[in-house]
DRENTI-881938 format. One record per residue (C-alpha): residue in three letters; x, y, z. Coordinates in nm, 2 decimals, m for minus. Layout:
BEGIN
+-----+--------+--------+--------+
|   r |      x |      y |      z |
+-----+--------+--------+--------+
| ALA |      X |      Y |      Z |
...
+-----+--------+--------+--------+
//
This chain:
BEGIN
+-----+--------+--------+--------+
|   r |      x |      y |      z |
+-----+--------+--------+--------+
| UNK |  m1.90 |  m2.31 |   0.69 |
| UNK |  m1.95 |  m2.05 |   0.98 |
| UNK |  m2.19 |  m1.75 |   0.85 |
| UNK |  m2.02 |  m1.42 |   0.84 |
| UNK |  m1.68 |  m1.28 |   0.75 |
| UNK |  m1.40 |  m1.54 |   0.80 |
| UNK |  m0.99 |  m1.37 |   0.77 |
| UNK |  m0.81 |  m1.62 |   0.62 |
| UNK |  m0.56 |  m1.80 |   0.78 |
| UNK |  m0.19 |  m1.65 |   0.64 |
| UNK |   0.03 |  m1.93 |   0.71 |
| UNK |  m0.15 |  m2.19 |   0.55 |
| UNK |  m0.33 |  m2.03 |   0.28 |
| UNK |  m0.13 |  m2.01 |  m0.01 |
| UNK |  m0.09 |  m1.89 |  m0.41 |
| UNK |   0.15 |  m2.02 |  m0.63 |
| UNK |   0.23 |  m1.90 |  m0.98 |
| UNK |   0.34 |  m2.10 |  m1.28 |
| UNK |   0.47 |  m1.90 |  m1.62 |
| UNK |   0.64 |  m2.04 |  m1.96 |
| UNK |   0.84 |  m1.92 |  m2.20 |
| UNK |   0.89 |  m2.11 |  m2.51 |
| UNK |   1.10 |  m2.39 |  m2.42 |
| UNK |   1.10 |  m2.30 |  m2.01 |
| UNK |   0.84 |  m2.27 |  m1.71 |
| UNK |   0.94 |  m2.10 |  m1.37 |
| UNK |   0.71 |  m2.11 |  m1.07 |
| UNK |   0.69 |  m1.98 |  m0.77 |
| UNK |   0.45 |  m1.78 |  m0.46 |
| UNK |   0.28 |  m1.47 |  m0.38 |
| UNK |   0.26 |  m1.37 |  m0.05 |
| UNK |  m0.07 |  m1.32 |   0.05 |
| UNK |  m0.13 |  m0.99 |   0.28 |
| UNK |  m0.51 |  m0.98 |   0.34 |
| UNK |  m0.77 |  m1.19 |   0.30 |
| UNK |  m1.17 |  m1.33 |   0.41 |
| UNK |  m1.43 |  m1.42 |   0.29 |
| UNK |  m1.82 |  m1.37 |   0.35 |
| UNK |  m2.02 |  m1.70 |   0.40 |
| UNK |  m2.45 |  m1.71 |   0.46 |
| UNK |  m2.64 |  m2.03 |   0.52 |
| UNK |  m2.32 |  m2.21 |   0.49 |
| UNK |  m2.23 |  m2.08 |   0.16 |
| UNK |  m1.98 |  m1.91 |   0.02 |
| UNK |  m2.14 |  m1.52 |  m0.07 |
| UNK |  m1.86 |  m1.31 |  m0.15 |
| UNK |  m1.47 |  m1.23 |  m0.02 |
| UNK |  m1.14 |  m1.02 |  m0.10 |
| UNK |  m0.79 |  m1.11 |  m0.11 |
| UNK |  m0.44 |  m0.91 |  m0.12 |
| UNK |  m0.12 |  m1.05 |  m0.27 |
| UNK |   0.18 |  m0.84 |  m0.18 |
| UNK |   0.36 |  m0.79 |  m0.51 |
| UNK |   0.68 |  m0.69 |  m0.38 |
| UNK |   0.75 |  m1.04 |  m0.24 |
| UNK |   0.69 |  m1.25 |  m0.51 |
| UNK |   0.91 |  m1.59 |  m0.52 |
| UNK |   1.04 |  m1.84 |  m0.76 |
| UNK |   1.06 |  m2.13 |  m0.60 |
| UNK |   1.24 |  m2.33 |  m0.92 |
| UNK |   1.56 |  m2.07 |  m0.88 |
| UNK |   1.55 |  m2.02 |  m0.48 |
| UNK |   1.91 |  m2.00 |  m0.38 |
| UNK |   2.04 |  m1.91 |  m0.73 |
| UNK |   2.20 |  m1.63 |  m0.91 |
| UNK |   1.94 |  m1.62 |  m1.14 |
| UNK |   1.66 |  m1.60 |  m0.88 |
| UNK |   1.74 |  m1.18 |  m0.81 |
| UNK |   1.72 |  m1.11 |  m1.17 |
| UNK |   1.41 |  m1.25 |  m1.23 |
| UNK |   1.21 |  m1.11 |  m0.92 |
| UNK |   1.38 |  m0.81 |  m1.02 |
| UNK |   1.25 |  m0.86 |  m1.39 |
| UNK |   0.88 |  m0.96 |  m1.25 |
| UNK |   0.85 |  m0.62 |  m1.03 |
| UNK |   1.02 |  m0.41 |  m1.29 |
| UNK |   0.80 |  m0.19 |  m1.49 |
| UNK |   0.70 |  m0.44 |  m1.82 |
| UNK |   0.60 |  m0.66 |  m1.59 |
| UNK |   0.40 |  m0.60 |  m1.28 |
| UNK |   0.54 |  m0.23 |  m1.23 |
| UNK |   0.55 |  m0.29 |  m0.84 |
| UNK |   0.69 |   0.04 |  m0.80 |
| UNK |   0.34 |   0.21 |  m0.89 |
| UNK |   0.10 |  m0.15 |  m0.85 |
| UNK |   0.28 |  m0.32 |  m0.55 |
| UNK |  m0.09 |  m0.51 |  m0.43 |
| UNK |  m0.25 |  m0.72 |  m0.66 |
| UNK |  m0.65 |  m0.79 |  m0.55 |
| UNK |  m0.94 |  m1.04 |  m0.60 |
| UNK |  m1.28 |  m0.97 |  m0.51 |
| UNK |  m1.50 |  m1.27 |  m0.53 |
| UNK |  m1.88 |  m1.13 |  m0.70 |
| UNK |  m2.02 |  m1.40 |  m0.71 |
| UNK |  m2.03 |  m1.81 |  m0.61 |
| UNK |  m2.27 |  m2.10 |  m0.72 |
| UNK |  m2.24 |  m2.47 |  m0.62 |
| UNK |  m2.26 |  m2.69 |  m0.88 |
| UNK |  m2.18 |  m3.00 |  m0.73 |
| UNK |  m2.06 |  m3.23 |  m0.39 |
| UNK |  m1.78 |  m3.21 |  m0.21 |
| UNK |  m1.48 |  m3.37 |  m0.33 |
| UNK |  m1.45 |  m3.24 |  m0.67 |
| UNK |  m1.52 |  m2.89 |  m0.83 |
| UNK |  m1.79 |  m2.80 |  m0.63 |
| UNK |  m1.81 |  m2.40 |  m0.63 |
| UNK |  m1.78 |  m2.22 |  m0.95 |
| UNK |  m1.63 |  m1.83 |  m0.82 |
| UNK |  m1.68 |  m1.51 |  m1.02 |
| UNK |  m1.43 |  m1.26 |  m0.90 |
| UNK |  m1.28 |  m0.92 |  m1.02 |
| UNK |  m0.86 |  m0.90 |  m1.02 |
| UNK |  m0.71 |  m0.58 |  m1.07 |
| UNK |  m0.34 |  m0.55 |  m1.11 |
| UNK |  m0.16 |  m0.27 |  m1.29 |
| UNK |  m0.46 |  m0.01 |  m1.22 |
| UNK |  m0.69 |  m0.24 |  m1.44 |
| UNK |  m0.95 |  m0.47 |  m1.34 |
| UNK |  m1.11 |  m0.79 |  m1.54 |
| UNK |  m1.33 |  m1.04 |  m1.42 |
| UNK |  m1.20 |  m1.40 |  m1.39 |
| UNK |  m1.44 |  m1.70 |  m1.34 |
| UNK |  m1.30 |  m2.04 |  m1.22 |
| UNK |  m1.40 |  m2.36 |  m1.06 |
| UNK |  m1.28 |  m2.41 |  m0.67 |
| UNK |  m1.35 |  m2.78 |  m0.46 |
| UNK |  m1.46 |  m2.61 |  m0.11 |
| UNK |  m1.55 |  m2.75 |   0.21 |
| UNK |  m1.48 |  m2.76 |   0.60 |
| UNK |  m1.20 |  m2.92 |   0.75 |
| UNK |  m1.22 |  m3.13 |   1.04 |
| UNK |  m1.16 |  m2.88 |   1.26 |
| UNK |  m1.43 |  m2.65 |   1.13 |
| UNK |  m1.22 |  m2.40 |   0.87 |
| UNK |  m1.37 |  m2.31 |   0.54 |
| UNK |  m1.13 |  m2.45 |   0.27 |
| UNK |  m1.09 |  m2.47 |  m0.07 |
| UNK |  m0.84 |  m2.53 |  m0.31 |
| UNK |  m0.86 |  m2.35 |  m0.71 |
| UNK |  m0.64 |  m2.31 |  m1.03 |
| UNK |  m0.69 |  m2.09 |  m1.29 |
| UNK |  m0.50 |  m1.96 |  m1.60 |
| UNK |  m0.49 |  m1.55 |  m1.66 |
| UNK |  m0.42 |  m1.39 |  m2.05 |
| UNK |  m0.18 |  m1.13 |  m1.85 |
| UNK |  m0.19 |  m0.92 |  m2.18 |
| UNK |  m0.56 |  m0.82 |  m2.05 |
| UNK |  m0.39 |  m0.67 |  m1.75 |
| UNK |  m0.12 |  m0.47 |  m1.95 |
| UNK |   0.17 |  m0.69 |  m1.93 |
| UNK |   0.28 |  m0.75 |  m2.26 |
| UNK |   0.67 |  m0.80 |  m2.19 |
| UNK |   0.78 |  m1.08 |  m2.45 |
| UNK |   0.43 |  m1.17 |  m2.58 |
| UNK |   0.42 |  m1.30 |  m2.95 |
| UNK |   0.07 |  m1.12 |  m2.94 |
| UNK |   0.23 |  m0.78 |  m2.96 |
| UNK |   0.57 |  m0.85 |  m3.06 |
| UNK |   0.72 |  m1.02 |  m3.34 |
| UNK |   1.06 |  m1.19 |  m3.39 |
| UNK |   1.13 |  m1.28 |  m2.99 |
| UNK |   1.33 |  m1.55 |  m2.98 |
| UNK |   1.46 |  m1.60 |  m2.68 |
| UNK |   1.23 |  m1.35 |  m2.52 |
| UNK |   0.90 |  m1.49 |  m2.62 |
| UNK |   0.69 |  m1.52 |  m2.28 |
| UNK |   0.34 |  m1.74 |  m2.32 |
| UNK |   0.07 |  m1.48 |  m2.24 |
| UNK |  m0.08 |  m1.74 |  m2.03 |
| UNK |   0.01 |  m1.72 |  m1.62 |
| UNK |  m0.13 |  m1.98 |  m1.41 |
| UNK |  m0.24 |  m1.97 |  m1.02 |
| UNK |  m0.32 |  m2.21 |  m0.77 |
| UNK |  m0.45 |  m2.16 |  m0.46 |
| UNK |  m0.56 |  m2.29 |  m0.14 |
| UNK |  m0.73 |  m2.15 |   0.10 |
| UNK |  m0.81 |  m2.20 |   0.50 |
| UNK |  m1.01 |  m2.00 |   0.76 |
| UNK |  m0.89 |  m1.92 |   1.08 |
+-----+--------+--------+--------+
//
């Protein structure tokens, strides 16, 4: 990749979201508002990236009743508490290769913060450069959002849930692409 700091390309960079209940899953997108990252010697050194809370999507329920009342749920204060935290961010620390293009070749340590708190997340991304020169990479990862403060419907605070039981586990995938 190019040295230096790279914005990310907004329309084709993307993160998507997957969450389960007990017996349900519901995914969906995150807008993302701001993003680059820092490349040396044709490595990955370092980057930050905004996701725009307030227009989170579930893809699963687009067009349905249902789909208002659970944005509305996931912005609402026992959940991400948009009102006060309407920006997630993830600062990348930290990259390694650890192997050749084609599979998991960059292993990222990055701080998110959401809610006012911040915890470090570690993942494995496959990165490389298009064919028309753009830094790319594509990465999934699962978060324990209890760590972050959102503990709506978690069986690890709450007992008896039923219905409400939400699996502490959220996971993201993401791709990114350079301008």
């Amino acid at each position: 990749a190019p040295d230096g700091r790279l914005s990310v390309d907004l329309t084709e960079s993307r993160v998507e979201w997957i969450g389960r209940n007990l017996l349900n899953k519901h995914w969906g997108t995150v807008v993302i508002k701001s993003g680059a990252i820092d490349c040396a010697a044709g490595k990955l050194t370092g980057g930050e990236f905004i996701l725009d809370l307030t227009r989170i999507a579930c893809t699963d329920l687009a067009g349905t009743p249902v789909h208002e009342v659970l944005i509305k749920h996931l912005q609402d204060h026992d959940f991400f508490d948009v009102a006060r935290f309407a920006e997630a961010r993830l600062v990348i620390t930290h990259a390694e290769e650890i192997g050749a293009a084609g599979a998991a070749n960059v292993r990222i340590t990055a701080d998110l913060s959401m809610r006012g708190v911040t915890h470090p997340v570690v993942f494995e991304a496959e990165a490389g450069v298009t064919p028309d020169g753009k830094a790319a990479a594509q990465a999934s990862f699962t978060i324990d959002r209890t760590k972050w403060g959102v503990i709506y419907g978690s069986g690890s605070f709450f007992k008896r849930l039923a219905g409400h039981l939400v699996n502490d586990r959220i996971v993201f995938q993401i791709k990114i692409v350079t301008v």
